[in-house]
Backbone bond lengths (Angstrom), bond angles and torsions (degrees), N, CA, C in turn:
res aa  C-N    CA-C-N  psi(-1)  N-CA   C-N-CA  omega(-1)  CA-C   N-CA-C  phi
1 X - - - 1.461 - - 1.525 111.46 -
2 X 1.601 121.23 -35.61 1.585 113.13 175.24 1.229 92.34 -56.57
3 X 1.495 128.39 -52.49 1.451 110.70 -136.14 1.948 105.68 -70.48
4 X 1.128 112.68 -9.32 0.970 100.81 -168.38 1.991 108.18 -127.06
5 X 1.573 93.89 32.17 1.373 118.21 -178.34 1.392 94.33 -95.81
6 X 1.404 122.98 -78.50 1.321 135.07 173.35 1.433 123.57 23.15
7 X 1.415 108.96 -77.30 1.239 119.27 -164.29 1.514 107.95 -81.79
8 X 1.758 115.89 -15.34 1.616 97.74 163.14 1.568 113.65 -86.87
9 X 1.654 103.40 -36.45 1.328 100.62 165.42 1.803 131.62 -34.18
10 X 1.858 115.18 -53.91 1.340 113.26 161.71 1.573 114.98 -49.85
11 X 0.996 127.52 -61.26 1.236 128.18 142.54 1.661 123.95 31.88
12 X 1.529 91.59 -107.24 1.438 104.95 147.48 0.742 162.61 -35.07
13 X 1.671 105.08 -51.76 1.501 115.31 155.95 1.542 108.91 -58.19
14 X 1.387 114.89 -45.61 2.268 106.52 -175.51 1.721 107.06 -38.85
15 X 1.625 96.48 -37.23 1.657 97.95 -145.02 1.085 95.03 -76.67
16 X 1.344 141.63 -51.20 1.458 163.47 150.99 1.228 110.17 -12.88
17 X 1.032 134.08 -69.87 1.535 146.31 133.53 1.570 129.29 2.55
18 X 0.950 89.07 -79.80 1.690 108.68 160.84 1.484 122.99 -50.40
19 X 1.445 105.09 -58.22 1.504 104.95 -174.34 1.528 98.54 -67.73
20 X 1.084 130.45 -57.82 1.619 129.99 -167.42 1.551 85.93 -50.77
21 X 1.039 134.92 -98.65 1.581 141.06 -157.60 1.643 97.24 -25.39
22 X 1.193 113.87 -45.40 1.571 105.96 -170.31 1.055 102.13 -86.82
23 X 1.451 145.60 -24.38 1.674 132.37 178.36 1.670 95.63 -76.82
24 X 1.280 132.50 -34.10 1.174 133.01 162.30 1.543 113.58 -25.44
25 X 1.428 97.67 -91.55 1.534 120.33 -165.56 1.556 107.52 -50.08
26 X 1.435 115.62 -40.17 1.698 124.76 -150.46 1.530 73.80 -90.80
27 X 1.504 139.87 -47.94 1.833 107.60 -160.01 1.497 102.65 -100.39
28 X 0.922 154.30 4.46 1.531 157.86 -178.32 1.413 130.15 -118.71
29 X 1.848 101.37 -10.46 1.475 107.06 -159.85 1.576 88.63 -145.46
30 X 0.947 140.19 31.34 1.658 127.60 -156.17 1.641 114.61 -76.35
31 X 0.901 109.80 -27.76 1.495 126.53 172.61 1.580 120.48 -92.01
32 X 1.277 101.30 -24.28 1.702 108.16 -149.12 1.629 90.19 -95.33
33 X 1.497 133.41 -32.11 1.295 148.96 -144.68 1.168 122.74 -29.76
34 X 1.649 114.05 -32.36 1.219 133.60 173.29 1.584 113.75 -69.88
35 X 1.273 125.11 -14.71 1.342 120.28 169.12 1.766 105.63 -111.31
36 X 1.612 112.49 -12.97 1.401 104.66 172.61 1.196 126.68 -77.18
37 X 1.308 126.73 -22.20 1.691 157.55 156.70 2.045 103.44 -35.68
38 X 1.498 104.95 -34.93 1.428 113.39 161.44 1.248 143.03 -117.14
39 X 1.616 91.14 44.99 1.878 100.82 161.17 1.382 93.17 -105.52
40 X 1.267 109.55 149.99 1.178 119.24 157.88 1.916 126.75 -96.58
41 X 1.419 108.24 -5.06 1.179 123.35 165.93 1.786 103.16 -71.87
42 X 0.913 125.26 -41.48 1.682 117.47 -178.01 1.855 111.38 -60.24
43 X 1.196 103.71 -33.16 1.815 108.63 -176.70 1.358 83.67 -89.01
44 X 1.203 148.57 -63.44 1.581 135.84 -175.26 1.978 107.16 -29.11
45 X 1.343 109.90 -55.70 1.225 130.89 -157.45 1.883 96.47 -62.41
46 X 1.549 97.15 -58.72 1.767 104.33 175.89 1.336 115.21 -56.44
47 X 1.109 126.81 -32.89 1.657 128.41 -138.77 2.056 75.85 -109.06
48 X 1.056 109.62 -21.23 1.743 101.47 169.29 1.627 106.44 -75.86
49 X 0.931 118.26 -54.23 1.924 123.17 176.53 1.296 96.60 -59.09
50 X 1.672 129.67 -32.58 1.840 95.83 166.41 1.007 139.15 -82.99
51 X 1.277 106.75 -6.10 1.159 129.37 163.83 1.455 134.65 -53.73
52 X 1.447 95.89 -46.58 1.450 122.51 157.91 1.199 152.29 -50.32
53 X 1.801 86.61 -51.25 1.751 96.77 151.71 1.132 114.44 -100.96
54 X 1.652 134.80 20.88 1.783 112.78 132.06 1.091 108.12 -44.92
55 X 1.568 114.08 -66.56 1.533 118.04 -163.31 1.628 112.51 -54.06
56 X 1.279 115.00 -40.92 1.598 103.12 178.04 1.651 101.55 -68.30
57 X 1.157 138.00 -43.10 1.220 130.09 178.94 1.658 130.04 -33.60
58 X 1.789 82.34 -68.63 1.939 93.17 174.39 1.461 104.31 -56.78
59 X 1.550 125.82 -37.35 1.456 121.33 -169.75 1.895 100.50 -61.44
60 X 1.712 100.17 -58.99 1.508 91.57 178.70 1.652 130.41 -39.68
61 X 1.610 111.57 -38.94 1.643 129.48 -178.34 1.146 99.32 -71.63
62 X 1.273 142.06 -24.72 1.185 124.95 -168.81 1.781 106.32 -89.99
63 X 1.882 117.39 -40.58 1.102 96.61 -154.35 2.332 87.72 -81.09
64 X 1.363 97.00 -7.81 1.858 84.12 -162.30 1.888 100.25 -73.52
65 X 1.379 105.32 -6.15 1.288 105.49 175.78 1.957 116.13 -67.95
66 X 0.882 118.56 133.70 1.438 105.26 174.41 2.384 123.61 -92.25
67 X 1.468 63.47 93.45 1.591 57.72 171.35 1.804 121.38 77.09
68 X 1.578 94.66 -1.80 1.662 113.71 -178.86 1.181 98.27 61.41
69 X 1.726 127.63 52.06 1.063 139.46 136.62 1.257 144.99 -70.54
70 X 1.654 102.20 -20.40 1.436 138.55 175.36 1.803 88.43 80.11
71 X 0.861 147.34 20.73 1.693 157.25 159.03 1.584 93.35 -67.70
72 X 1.550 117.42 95.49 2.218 102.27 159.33 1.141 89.66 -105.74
73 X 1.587 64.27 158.62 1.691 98.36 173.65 1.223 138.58 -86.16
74 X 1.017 120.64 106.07 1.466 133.29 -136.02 1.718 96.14 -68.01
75 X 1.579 118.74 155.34 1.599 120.41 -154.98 1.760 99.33 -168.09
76 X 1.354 86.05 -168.61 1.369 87.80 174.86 1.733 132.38 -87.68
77 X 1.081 103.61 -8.58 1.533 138.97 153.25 1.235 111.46 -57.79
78 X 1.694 133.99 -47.80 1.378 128.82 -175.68 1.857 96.25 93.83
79 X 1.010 121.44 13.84 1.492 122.46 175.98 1.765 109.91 53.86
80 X 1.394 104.23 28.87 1.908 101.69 -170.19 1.533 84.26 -105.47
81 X 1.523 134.32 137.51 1.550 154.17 -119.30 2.322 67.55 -121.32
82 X 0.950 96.01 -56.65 1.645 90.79 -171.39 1.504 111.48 -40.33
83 X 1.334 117.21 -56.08 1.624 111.29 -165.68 1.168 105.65 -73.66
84 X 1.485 124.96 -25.50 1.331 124.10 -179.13 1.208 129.72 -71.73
85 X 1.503 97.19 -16.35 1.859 115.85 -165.79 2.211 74.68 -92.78
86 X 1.223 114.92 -43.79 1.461 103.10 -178.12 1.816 127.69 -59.54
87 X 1.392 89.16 -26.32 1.377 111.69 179.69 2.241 118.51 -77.88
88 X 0.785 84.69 -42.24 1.637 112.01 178.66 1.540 94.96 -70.02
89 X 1.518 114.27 -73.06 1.977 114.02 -178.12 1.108 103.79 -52.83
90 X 1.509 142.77 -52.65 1.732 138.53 170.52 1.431 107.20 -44.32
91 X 1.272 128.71 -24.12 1.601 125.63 -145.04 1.461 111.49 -114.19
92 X 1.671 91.01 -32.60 1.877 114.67 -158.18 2.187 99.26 -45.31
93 X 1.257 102.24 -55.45 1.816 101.53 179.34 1.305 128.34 -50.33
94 X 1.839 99.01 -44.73 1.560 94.91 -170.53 1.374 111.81 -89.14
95 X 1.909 119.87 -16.80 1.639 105.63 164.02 1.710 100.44 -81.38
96 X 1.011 145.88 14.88 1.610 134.15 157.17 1.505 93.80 -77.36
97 X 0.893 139.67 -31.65 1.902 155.17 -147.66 1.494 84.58 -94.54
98 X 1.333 163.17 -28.62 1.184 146.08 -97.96 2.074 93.26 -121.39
99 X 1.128 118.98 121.81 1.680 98.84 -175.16 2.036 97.74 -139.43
100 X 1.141 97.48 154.82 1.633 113.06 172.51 1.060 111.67 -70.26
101 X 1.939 104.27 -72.09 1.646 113.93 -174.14 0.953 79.17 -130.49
102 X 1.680 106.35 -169.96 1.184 136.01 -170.17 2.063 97.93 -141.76
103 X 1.148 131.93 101.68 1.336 156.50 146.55 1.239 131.34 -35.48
104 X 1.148 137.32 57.61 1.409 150.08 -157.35 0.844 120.11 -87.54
105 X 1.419 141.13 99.55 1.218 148.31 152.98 1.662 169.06 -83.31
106 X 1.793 109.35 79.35 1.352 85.43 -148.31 2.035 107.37 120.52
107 X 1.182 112.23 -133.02 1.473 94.46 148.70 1.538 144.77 -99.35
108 X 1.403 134.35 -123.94 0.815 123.08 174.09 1.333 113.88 -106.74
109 X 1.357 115.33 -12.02 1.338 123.70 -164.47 1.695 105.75 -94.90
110 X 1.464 98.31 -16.34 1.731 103.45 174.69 1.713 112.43 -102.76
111 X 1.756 97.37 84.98 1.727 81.94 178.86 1.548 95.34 -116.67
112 X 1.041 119.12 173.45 1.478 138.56 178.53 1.694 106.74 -129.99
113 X 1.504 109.01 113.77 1.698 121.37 -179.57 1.372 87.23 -67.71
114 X 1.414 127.31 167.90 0.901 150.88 160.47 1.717 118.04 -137.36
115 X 0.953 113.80 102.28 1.538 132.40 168.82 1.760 109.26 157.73
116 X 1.261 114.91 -142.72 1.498 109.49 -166.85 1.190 106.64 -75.75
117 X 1.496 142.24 -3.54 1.436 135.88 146.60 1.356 122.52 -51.40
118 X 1.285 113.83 -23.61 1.713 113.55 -171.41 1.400 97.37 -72.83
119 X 1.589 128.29 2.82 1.660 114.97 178.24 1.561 105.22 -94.94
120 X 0.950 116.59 -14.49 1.704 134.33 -156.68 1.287 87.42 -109.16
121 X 1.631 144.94 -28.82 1.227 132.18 159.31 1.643 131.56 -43.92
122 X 1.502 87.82 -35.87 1.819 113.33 175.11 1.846 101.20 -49.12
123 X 1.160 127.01 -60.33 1.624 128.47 -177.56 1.304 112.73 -118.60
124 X 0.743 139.51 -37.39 1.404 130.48 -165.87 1.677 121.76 -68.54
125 X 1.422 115.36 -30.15 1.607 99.89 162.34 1.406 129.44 -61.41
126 X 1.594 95.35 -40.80 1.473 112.24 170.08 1.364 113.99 -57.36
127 X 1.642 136.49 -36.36 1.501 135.66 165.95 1.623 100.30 -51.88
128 X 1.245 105.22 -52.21 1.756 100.04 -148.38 1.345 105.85 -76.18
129 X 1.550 110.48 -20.17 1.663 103.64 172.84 1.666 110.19 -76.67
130 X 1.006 99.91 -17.19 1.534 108.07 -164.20 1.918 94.40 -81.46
131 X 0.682 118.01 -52.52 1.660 118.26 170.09 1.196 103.51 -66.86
132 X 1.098 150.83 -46.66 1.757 146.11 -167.43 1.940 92.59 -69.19
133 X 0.955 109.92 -35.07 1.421 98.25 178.50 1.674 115.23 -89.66
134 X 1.172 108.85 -39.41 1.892 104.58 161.07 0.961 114.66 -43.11
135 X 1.474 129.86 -42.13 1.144 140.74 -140.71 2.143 98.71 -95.46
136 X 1.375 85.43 -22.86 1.723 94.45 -175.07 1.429 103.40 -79.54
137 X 1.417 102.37 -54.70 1.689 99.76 169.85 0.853 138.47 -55.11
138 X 1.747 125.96 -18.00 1.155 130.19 174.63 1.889 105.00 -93.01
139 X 0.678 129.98 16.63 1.045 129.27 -176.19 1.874 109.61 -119.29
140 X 1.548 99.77 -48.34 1.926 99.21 166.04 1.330 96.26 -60.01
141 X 1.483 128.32 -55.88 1.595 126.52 -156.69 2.072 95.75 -61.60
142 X 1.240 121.14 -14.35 1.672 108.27 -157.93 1.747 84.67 -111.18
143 X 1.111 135.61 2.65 1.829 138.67 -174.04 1.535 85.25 -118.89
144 X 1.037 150.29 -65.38 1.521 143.50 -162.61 1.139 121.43 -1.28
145 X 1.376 114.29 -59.11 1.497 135.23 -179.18 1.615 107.27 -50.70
146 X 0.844 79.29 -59.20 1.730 113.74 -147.98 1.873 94.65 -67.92
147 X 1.710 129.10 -20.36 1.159 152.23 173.97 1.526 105.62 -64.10
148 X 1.140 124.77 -70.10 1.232 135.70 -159.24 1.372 110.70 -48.21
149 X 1.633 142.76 129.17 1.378 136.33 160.72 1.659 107.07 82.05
150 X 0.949 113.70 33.13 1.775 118.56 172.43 1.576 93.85 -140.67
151 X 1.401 88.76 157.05 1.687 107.98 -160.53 1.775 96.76 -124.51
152 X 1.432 106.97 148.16 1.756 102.32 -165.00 1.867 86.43 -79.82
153 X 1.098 165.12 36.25 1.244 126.24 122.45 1.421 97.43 -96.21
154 X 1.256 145.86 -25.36 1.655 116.79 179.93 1.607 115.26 -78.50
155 X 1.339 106.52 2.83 1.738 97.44 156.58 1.507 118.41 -107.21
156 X 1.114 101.27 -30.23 1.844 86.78 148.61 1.086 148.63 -51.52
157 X 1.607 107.00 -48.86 1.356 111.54 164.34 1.555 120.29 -64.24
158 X 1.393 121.94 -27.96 1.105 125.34 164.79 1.349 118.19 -51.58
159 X 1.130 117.11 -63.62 2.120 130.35 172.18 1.543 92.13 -35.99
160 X 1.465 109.61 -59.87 1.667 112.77 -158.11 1.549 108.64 -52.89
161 X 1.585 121.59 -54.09 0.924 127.60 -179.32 1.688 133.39 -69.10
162 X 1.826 101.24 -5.52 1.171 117.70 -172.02 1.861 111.42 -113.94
163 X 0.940 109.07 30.07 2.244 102.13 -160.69 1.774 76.69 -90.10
164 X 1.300 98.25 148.11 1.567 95.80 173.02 1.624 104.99 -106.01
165 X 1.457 93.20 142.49 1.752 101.04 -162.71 1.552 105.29 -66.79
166 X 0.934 137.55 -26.83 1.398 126.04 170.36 1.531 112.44 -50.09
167 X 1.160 114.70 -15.74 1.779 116.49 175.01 1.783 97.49 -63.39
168 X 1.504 121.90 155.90 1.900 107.17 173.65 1.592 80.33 -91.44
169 X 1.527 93.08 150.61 1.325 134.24 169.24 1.785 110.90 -47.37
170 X 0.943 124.62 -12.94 1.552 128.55 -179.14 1.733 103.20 -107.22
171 X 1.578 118.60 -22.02 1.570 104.21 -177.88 1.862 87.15 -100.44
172 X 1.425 120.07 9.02 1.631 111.25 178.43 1.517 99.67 -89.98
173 X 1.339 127.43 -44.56 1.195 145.12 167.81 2.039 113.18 -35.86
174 X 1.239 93.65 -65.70 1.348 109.74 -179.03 1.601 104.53 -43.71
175 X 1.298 93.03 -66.66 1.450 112.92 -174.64 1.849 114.05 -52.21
176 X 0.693 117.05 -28.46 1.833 135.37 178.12 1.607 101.12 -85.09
177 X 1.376 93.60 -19.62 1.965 87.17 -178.29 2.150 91.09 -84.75
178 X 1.310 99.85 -56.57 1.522 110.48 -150.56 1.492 93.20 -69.71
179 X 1.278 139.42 -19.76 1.576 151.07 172.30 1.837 99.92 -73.11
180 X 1.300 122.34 -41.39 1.735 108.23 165.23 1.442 118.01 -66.67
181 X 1.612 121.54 -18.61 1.297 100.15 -156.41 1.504 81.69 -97.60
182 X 0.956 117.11 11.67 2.001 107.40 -179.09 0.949 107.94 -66.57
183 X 1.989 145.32 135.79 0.999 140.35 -168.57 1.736 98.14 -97.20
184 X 1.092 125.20 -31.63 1.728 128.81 -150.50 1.963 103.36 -113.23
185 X 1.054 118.53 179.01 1.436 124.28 179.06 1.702 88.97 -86.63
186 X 1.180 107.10 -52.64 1.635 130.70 -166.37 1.887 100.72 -33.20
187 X 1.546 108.39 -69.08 1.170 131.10 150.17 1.489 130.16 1.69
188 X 1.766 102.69 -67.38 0.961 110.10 -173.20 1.174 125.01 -84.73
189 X 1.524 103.86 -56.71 1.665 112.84 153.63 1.664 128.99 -43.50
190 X 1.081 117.74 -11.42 1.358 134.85 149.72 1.704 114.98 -61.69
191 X 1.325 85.01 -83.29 1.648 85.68 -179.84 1.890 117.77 -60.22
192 X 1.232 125.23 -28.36 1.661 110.03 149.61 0.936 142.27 -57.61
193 X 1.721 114.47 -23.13 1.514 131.73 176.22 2.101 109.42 -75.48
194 X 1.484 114.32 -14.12 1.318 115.70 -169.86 1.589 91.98 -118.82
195 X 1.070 130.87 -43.45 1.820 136.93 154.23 1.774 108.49 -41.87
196 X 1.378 122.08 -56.89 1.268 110.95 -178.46 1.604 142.63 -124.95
197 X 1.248 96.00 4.33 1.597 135.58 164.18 1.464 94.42 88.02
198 X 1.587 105.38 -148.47 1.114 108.49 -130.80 1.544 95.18 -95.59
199 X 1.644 119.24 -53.05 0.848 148.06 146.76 2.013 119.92 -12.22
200 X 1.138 113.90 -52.79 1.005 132.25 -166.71 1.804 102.80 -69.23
201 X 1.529 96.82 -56.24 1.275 128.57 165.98 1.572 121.90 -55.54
202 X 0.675 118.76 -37.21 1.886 137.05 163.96 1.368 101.23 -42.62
203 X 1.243 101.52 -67.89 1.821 117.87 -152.60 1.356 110.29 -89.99
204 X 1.416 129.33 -13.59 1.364 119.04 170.97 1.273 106.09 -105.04
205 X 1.168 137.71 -11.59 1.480 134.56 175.63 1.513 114.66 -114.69
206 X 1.223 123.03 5.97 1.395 130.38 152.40 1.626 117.94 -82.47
207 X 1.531 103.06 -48.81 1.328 117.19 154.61 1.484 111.23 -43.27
208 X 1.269 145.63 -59.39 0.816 154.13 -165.99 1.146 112.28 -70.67
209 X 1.591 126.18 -37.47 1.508 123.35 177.05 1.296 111.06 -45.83
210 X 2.035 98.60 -73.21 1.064 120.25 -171.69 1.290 115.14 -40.04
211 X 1.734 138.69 -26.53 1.650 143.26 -159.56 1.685 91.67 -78.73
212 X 1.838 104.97 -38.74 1.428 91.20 -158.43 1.563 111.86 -129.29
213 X 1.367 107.73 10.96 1.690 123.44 154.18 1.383 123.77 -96.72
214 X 1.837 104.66 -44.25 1.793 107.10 -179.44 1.519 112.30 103.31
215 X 1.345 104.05 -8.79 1.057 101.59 -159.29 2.001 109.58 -160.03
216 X 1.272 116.61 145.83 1.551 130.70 -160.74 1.536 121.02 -116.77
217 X 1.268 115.79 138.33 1.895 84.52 -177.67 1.368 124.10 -79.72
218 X 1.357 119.79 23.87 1.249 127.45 158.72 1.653 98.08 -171.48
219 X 1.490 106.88 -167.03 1.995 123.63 150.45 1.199 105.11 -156.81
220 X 1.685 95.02 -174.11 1.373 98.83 -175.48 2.076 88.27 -156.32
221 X 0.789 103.93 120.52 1.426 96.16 170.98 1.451 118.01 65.49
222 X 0.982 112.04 16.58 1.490 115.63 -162.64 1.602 138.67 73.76
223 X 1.769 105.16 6.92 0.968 107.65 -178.67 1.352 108.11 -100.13
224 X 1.131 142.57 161.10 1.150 145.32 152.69 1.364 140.52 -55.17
225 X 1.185 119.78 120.36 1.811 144.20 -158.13 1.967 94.64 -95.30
226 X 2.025 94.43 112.72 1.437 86.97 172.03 1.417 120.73 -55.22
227 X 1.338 122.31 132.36 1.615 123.23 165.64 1.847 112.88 -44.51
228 X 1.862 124.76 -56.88 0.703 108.67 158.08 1.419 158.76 -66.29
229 X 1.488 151.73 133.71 1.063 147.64 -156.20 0.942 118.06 -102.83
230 X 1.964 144.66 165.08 1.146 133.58 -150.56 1.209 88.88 -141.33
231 X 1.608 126.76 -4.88 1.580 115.51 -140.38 1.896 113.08 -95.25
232 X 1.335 103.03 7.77 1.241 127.77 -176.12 1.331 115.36 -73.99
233 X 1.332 123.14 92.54 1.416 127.38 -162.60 1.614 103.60 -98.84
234 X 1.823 108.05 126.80 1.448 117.68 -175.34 1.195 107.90 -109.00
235 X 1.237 107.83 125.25 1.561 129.81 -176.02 1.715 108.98 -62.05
C-alpha cells in the first residue's frame, strides 16, 4: 500500500504547499509580493503543511482501506487515492485551523484555541512572526534610498498628490488620516509602498529624485530607473 501511496501522497503534499504559500503571500503581502517571494521562512512554513497532509493522507488510506484488503470504502471521493490526495492538499490548512473553544487567558490578546489548532500552536506563531519581521526588513532595506534628502511635508504632499483613484474615496481618506500621524519620512514611504505597491511607488519618488537630485541610478530609454532595489534576497 506505501508503494503505491506515494505518488498521491507527493500529490498532496504540492497542493498543500502551494495553497498555504499562496493564502500566505495573497492575504499578508498583497502589494509587497515582490519582496515576499524572498523570505525563505514562508516556503519553510508551506513545505511544513505538506508535510502534513502526507501524514493526513497515508492516515486517510489506511483507515478507507478495509482491513488491508485493498476493498475502499466507497465516499464522496469515489474511493480514487487521486481526488483524495486533491481533496486533503486543498483542505490540509483549514482542518489544522479547526478549534472547539477558544481559552483565554489573562487578556485578550493571550488566548489559547483549543481543538486541532492547539497542534499548529506548537510553530506556527513563531513562523508568522518570523516572516512579519523579514518582511519589515525587507521593506526599510528596499525605501533606504529613496529616504535620504526629502522632508516630511514634501513626501506627503507627494502621497497626497499621488493615491490612484481607482482606490474608493473612503480607504483614500483613511489613508491621508494614518499618513499625518506618521512621525518620520521612513514611515511614510513605508506606509505608501504597502497602500500603493510597488509600481506606484517607483514612479513618484523616482520622479521625485530626479526633480531634486538630477540624477537616477541608472536609465534606459529615457525612462526612469527605480532608485530603490528589490534584489536583496532574505534568508
Amino acid at each position: 500500500m506505501i508503494h503505491s501511496d506515494l505518488l498521491p501522497a507527493t500529490l498532496s503534499f504540492g497542493i498543500a504547499a502551494i495553497v498555504t504559500w499562496t493564502e500566505v503571500a495573497t492575504s499578508k503581502f498583497p502589494r509587497t509580493l515582490f519582496l515576499a517571494i524572498h523570505i525563505g521562512t514562508i516556503y519553510c512554513y508551506a513545505l511544513l503543511y505538506g508535510a502534513i497532509s502526507v501524514v493526513l493522507y497515508l492516515c486517510s488510506a489506511v483507515a478507507l482501506d478495509d482491513g488491508g484488503h485493498g476493498q475502499a470504502i466507497s465516499g464522496p471521493v469515489g474511493g480514487s487515492p487521486w481526488l483524495i490526495a486533491v481533496v486533503i492538499g486543498v483542505c490540509t490548512k483549514a482542518v489544522m485551523h479547526v478549534r472547539l473553544f477558544t481559552l483565554q487567558i489573562g487578556g485578550a490578546s493571550n488566548q489559547i484555541p483549543i481543538g486541532i489548532e492547539t497542534l499548529v500552536q506548537i510553530f506556527e506563531p513563531a513562523m508568522l512572526r518570523s516572516i512579519d519581521l523579514k518582511h519589515y526588513n525587507a521593506r526599510m532595506t528596499y525605501i533606504a534610498p529613496s529616504v535620504h534628502g526629502r522632508t516630511l511635508d514634501g513626501v506627503r504632499s507627494s502621497i497626497a498628490e499621488n493615491l490612484p483613484p481607482e482606490i474608493p474615496r473612503d480607504e483614500q481618506v483613511a489613508f491621508k488620516r494614518d499618513v499625518e500621524r506618521r512621525g518620520t519620512v521612513k514611515d511614510m514611504l513605508d506606509a505608501y509602498l504597502l497602500f500603493a505597491g510597488k509600481d506606484n511607488f517607483c514612479r513618484v519618488f523616482s520622479m521625485s529624485e530626479r526633480s531634486t537630485s538630477g540624477s537616477f541610478s541608472g536609465s534606459s530609454g529615457g525612462a526612469p530607473v527605480p532608485v530603490a532595489q528589490d534584489s536583496t534576497r532574505i534568508s
